[in-house]
Every structure is written in structure tokens, then in C-alpha cells.
GUVEXMI-251770 format. One record per residue: residue in one letter; residue number from 1; y, x, z of N, C-alpha, C in turn. Coordinates in nm, 2 decimals, m for minus. Example, Ala and Ser with C-alpha at 12.3 -4.5 7.8 and 13.67 -1.06 7.14 Angstrom:
REM GUVEXMI-251770
<node A, 1, <m0.57, 1.32, 0.78>, <m0.45, 1.23, 0.78>, <m0.33, 1.32, 0.78>>
<node S, 2, <m0.22, 1.28, 0.71>, <m0.11, 1.37, 0.71>, <0.00, 1.29, 0.79>>
REM end
This chain:
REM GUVEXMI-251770
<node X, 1, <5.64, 6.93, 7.18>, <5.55, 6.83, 7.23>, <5.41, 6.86, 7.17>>
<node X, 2, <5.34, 6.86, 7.25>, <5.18, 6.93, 7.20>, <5.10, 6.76, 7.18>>
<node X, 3, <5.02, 6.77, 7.07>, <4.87, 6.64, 7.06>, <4.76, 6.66, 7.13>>
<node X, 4, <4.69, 6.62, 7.22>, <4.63, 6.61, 7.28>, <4.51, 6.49, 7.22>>
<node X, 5, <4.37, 6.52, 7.24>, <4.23, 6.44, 7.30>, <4.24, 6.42, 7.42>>
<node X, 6, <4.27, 6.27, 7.45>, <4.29, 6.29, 7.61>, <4.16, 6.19, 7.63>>
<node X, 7, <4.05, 6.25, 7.79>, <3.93, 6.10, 7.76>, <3.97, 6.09, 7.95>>
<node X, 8, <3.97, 6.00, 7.95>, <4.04, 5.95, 8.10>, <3.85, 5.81, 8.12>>
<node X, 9, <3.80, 5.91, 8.27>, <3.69, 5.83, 8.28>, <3.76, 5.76, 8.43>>
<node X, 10, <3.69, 5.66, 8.44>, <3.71, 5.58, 8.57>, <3.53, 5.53, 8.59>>
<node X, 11, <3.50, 5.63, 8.76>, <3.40, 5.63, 8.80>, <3.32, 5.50, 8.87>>
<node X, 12, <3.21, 5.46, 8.87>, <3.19, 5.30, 8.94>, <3.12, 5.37, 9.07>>
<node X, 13, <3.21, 5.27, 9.18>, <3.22, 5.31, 9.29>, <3.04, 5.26, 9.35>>
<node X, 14, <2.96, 5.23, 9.29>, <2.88, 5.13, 9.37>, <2.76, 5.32, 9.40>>
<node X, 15, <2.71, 5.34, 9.50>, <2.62, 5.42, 9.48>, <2.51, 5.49, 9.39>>
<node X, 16, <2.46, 5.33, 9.35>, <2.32, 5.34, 9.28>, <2.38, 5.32, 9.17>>
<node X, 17, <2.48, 5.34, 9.10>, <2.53, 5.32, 8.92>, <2.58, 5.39, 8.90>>
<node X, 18, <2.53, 5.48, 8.81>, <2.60, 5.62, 8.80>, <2.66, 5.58, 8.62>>
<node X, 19, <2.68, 5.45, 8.60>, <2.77, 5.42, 8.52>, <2.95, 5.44, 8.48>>
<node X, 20, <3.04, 5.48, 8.39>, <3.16, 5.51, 8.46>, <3.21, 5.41, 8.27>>
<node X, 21, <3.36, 5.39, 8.34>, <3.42, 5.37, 8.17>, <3.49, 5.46, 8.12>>
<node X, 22, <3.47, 5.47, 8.04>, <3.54, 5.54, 7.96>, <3.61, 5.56, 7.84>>
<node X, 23, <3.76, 5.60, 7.81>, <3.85, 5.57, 7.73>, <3.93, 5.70, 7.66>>
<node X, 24, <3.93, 5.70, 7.55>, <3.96, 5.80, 7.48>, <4.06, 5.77, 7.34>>
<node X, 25, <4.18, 5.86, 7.36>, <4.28, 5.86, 7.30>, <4.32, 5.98, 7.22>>
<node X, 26, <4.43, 5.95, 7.09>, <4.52, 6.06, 7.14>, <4.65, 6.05, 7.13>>
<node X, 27, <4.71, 6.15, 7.24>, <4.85, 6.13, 7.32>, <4.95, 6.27, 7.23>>
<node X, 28, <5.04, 6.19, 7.25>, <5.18, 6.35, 7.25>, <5.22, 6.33, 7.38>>
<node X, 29, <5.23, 6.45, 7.46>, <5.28, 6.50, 7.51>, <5.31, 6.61, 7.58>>
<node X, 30, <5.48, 6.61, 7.63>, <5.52, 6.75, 7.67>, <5.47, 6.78, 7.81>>
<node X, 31, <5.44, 6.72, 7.93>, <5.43, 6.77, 8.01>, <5.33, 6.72, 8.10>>
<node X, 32, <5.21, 6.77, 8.12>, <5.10, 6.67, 8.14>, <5.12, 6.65, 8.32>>
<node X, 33, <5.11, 6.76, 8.38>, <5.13, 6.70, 8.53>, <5.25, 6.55, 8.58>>
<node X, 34, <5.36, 6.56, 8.47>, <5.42, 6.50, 8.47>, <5.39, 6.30, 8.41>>
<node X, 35, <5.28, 6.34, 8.30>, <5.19, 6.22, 8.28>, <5.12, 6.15, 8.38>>
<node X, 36, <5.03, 6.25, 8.42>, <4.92, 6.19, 8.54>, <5.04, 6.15, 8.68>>
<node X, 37, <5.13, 6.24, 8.73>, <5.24, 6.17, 8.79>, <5.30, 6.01, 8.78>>
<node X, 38, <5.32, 5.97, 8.65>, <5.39, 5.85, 8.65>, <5.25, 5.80, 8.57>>
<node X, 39, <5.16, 5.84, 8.52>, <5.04, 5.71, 8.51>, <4.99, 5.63, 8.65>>
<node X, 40, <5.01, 5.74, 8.73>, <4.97, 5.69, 8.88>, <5.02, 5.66, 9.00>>
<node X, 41, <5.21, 5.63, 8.93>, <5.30, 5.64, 9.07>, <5.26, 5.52, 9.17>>
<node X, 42, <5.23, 5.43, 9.12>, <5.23, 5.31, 9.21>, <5.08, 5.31, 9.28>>
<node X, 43, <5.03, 5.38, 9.28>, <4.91, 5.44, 9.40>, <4.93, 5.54, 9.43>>
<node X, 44, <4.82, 5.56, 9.57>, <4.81, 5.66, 9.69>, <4.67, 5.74, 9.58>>
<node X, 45, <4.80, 5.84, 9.53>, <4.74, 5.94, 9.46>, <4.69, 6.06, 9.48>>
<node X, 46, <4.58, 6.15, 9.49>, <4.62, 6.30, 9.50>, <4.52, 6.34, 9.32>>
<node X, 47, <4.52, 6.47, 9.28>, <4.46, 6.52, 9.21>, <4.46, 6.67, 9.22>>
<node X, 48, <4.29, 6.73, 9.12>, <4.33, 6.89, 9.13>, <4.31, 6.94, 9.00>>
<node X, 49, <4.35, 6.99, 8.93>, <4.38, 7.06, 8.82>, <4.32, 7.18, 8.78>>
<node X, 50, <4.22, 7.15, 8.70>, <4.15, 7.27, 8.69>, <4.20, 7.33, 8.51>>
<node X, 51, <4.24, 7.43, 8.47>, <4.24, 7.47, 8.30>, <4.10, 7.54, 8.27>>
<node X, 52, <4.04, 7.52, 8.20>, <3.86, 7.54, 8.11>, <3.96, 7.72, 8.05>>
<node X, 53, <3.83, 7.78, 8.01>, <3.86, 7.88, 7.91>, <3.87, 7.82, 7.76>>
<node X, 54, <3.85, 7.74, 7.72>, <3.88, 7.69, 7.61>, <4.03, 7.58, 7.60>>
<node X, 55, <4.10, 7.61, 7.72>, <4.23, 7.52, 7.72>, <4.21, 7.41, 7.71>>
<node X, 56, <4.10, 7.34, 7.74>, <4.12, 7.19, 7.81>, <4.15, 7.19, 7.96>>
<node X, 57, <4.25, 7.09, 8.00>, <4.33, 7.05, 8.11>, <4.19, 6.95, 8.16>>
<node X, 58, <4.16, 6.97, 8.28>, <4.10, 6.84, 8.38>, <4.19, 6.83, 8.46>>
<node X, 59, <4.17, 6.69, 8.51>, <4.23, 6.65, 8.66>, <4.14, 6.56, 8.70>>
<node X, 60, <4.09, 6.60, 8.79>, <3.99, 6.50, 8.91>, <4.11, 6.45, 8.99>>
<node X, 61, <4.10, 6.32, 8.97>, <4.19, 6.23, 9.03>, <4.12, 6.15, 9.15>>
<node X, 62, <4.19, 6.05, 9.25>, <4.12, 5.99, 9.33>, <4.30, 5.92, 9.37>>
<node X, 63, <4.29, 5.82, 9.34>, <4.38, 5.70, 9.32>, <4.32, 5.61, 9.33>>
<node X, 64, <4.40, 5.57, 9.48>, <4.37, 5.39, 9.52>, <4.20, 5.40, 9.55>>
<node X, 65, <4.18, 5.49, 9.67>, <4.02, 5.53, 9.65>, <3.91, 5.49, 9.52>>
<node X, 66, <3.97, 5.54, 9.42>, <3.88, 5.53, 9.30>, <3.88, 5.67, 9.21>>
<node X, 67, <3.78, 5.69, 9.22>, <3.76, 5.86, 9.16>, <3.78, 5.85, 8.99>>
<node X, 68, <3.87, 5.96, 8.95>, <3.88, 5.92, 8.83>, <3.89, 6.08, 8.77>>
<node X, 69, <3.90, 6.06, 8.60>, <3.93, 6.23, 8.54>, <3.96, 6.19, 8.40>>
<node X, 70, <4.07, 6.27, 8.41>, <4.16, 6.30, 8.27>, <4.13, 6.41, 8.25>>
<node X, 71, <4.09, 6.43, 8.08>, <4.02, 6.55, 8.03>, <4.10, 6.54, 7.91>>
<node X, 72, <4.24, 6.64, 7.87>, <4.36, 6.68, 7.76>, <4.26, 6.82, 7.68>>
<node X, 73, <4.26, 6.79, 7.56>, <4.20, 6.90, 7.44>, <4.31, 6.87, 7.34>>
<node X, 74, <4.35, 7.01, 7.31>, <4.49, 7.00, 7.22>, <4.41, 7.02, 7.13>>
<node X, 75, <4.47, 6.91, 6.98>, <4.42, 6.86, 6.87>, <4.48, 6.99, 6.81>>
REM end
């Protein structure tokens, strides 16, 4: 099981507020597609997975029409 920096932003939907929240942790875990899966089962989910050259994991998420991103940096 790998430690991760995980910062999980949730974007504000309003046009003119380019404000977002944002929450930052850190997690163990073994299988990250597998996280974002059951963080998000009970919504109409999709995401796309990008890996950085420096091995941070993104996912641009869009659940429950709310645009979101989880950003994993192994500690």
C-alpha cells in the first residue's frame, strides 16, 4: 500500500467565481482507480486520468454535474 498527498478540489459551479474548495490529506492506499470508484459510487460519475512525469495521479472528475479533481503525490 503506497502514502499518498491526495488534494481533492471541488469547483464552484457559479460562472463569475472562480473560487473552488479545497481539501487536502494524506491517504494509504493500494489502488487508486479503485478509491475514486467507491468515493463516488452513489453518483452519475465519469472521470479521466491523466499520470504527470513526476508521478502525480490527476483525475478530472465530473460527478453529479459538479466538476471536481483529485490530485495523489506519493509521500
Amino acid at each position: 500500500m503506497k502514502e499518498y498527498e491526495a488534494v481533492w478540489e471541488i469547483f464552484n459551479l457559479c460562472p463569475g467565481n472562480q473560487m473552488r474548495d479545497v481539501f487536502v490529506e494524506e491517504l494509504k492506499i493500494e489502488d487508486l482507480d479503485a478509491f475514486i470508484k467507491e468515493k463516488f459510487k452513489d453518483e452519475d460519475m465519469s472521470y479521466e486520468k491523466t499520470v504527470q512525469k513526476d508521478g502525480t495521479v490527476i483525475y478530472d472528475i465530473m460527478a453529479s454535474q459538479i466538476r471536481q479533481r483529485y490530485s495523489f503525490t506519493e509521500i
